[in-house]
C-alpha positions as CSV (number, residue, x, y, z in Angstrom):
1,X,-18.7,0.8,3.9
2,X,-14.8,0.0,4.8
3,X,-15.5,-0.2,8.5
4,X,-18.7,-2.4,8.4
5,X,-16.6,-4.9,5.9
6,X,-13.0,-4.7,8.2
7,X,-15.8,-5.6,11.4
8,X,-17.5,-8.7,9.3
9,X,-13.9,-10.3,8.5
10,X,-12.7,-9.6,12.5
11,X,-16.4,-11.1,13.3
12,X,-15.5,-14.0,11.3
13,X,-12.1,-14.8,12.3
14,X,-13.8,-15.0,16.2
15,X,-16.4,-17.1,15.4
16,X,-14.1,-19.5,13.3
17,X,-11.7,-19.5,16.1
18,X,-14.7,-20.4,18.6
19,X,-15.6,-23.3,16.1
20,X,-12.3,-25.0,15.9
21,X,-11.6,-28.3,17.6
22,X,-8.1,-28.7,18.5
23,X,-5.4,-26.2,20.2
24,X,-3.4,-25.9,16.9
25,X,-6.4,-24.8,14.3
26,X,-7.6,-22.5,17.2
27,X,-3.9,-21.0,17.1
28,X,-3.6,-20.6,13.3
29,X,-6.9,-18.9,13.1
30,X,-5.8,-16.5,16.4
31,X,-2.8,-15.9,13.9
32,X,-4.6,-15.5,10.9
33,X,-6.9,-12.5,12.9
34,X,-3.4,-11.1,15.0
35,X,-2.4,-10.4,11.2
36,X,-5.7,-9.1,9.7
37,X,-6.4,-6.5,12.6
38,X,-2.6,-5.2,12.3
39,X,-2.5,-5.1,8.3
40,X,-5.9,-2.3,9.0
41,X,-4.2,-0.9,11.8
42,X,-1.0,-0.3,9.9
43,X,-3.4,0.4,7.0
44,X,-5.2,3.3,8.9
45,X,-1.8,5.0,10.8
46,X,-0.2,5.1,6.7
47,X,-2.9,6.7,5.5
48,X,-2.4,9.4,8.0
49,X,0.8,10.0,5.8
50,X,1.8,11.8,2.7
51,X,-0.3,12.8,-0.3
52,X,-1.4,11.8,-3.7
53,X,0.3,8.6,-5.0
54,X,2.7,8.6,-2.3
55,X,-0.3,8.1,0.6
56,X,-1.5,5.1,-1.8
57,X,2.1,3.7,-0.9
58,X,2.5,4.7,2.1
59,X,-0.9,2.7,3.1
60,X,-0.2,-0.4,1.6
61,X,3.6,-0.5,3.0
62,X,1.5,0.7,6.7
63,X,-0.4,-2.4,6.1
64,X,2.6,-4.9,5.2
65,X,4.5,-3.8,8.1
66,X,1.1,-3.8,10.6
67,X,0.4,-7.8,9.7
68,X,4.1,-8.8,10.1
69,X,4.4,-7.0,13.2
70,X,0.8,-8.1,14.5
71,X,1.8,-11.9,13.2
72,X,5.0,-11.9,15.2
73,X,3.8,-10.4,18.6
74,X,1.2,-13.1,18.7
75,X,3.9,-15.4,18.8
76,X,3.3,-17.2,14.9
């Protein structure tokens, strides 16, 4: 269930970023997908961690540190 929703919102932000007009919404929606696919990568490699509440934590924080890092490689 997880996977088939993470590939509808990815599926989404490419097909929004195929519809936009101009250079500058087609790089705010390449940002906005950079920092969804890296929030569920970070997501995925945190949950490898730790146990009980502490893997609940250690996911989120995973996923905070995945979208910064995704945002800021892609340059936004």
């Amino acid at each position: 269930m997880k996977k088939g929703s993470i590939l509808a919102i990815l599926a989404t932000m490419g097909l929004l970023q195929a519809c936009a007009t101009t250079p500058a919404q087609q790089h705010q929606v390449g940002c906005a997908g950079a920092t969804v696919a890296g929030a569920v990568l970070g997501g995925v490699v945190g949950n490898q961690f730790g146990g009980g509440s502490g893997k609940d934590i250690l996911t989120a924080g995973g996923a905070v540190a995945g979208g910064i890092a995704a945002n800021n490689a892609a340059g936004c």
